[in-house]
N, C-alpha and C positions, 0 to 999 in steps of 0.2 A: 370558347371559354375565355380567348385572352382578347382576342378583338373585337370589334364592335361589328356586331353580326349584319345588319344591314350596312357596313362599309362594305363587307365582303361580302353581300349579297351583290352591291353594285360593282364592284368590282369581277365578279364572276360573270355578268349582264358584259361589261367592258370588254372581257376578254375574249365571249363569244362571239361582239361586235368586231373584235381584232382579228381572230382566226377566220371571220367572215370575209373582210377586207383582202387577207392576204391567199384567201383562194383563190384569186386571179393569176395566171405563171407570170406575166410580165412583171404586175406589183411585185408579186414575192420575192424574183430575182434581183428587183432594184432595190427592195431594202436590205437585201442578203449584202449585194456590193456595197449597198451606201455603211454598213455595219462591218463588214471589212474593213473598209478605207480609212476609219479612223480619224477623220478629217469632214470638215464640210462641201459636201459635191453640189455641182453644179446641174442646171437640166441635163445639161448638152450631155456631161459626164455619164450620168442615170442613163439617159436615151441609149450613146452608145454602148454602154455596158451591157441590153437586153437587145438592139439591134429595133428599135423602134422611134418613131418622128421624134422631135423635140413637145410640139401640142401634144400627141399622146403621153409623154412622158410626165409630161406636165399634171395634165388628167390627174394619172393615177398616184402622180408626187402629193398631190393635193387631198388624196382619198386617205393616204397613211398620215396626212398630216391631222388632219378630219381624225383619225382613230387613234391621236395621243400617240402614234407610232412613232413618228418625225418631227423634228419641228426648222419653220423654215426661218430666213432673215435675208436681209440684203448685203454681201459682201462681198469685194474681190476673191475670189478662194485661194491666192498667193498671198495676200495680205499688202497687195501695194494700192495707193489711192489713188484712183484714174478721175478723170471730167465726167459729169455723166452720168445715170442710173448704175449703181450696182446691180450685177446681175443676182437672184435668189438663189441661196443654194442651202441644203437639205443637210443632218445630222441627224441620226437617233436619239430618241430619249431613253430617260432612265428603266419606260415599261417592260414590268415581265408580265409575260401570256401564261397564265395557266389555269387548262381546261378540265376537270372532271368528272365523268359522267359517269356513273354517282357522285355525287359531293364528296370531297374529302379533307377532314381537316386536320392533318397530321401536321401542320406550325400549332396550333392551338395545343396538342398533347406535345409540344416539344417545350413548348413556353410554361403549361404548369410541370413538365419534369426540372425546367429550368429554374422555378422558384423554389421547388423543392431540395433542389440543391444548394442554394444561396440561402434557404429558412431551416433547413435541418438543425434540430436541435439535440441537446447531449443525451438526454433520453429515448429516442427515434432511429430505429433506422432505417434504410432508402427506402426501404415499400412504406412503411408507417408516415415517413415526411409526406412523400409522395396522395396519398391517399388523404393526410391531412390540408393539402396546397388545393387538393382538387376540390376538396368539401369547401374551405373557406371562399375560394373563385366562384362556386358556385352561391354559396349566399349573399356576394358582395354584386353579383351579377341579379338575384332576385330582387335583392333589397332595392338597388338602381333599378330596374324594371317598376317596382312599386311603387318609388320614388315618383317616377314619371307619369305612371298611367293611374294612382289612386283609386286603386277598385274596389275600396272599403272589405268589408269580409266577404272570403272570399270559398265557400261550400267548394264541393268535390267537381259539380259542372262546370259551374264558371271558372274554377280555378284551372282545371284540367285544357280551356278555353284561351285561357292565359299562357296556359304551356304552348299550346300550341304554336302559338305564331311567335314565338321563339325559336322553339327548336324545329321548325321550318327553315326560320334564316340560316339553323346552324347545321342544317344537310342531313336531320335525320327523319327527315320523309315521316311526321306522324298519320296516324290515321287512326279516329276514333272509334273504336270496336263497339263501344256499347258507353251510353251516356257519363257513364262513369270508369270507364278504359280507356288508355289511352294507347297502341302499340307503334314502333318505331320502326320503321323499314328498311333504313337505311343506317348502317353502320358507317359513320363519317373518320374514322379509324383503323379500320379495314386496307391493308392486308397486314398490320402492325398489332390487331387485335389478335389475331389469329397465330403471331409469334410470338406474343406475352398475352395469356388472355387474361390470369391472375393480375397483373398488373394494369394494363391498360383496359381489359373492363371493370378491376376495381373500381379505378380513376372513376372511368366513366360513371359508374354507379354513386360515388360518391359526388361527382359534381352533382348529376342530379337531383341527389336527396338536398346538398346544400343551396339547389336553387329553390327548390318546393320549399324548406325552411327561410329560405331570404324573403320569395315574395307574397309567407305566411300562408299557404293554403291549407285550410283544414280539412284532414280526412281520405288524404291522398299521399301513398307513399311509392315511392322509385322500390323495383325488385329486381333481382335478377333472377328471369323470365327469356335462357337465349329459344331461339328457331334459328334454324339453318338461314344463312343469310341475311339475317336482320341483325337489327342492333340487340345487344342480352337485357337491354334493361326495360320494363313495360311501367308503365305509371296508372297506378289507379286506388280507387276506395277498396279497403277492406283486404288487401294484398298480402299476402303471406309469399314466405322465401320458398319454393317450390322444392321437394325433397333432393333432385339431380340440382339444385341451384349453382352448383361450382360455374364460378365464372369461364366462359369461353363464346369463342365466337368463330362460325363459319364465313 
């Protein structure tokens, strides 16, 4: 909702690449100690810390530097200037690894609680701002979709089509039920839904209506439609609010 969903598509790609890297035990332990040290280490330093060659150390200094984990340079690691090659030595970077399987986008519901608190108005309160930040993110997110992709008018198929590969990026696993259904599999919200569902499946429900209004699809509306384990909210033609509609989420 607040970031740009294929960053955090690649980004999510990156970090599986990262947790990949660092299933090896000797990599692991030598970015553990290089991330202790605070300081820029040397091979030799690395090596002896996991009890393995200098060439091996090397190896696998090379592999975390490869996965944006490390980054390397040429310098004394005292800081005095000798004759000669500096030797390389090793420092973490600024990356954080985080893996979810299911996707989960609990920064995304903390950034529109965040706007809704810096936009609150003197008529509104917390759930009403709230619910209103979500709806606007949502249309300002379709309308930039439309912006980009000009899909002219856009009927209940292709629109519902359009949805799609959005809220893919955004981790909620759609899956087309019938040409003109759209349902969500995956609660990206989850287990935060489940302690406010009034609240955080409002949101939810409201971003979505404000994306369908952003990138104008006709004849398709966001419900709240929960199943056990999925997301509450289902997209399609001709959609009415289901009599148990109260939002909630398993």
């Amino acid at each position: 909702m607040a970031s740009d969903p294929s960053a955090q598509a690649d980004q999510a790609d990156s970090a599986i690449d990262s947790v990949s890297v660092l299933s090896e035990d000797s990599r692991r332990r030598m970015f553990a100690f290089i991330r202790r040290a605070r300081r820029a280490v040397t091979r030799d330093e690395a090596a002896a810390s996991v009890g393995i060659s200098r060439k091996l150390a090397a190896f696998h200094l090379d592999k975390l530097v490869d996965a944006g984990l490390l980054r390397a340079r040429y310098e004394a690691p005292d800081g005095t200037r000798k004759v000669g090659r500096q030797p390389k030595v090793y420092e973490p970077t600024d990356a954080q690894i985080t893996v979810n399987i299911p996707d989960r986008r609990h920064e995304l519901l903390a950034d529109l609680l965040l706007d809704a608190v810096l936009t609150e108005r003197a008529d509104e309160n917390a759930g009403q701002a709230a619910m209103r930040a979500a709806r606007e993110r949502g249309r300002q997110v379709g309308e930039a979709a439309r912006t980009e992709t000009r899909p002219g008018r856009l009927g209940a198929e292709r629109g519902l089509t359009a949805c799609e590969r959005l809220l893919d990026r955004y981790g909620y696993e759609p899956v087309r039920e019938t040409p003109t259904r759209l349902r969500l599999r995956n609660c990206p919200f989850h287990p935060l839904a489940a302690k406010a569902p009034d609240l955080v499946c409002g949101m939810n429900h409201a971003f979505l209506s404000g994306y369908l209004d952003g990138l104008e699809v006709n004849g398709v509306r966001a419900v709240l439609a929960p199943e056990p384990g999925e997301c509450c909210v289902r997209l399609g033609s001709g959609e009415s609010e289901p009599a148990d509609g109260a939002p909630r989420s398993d």
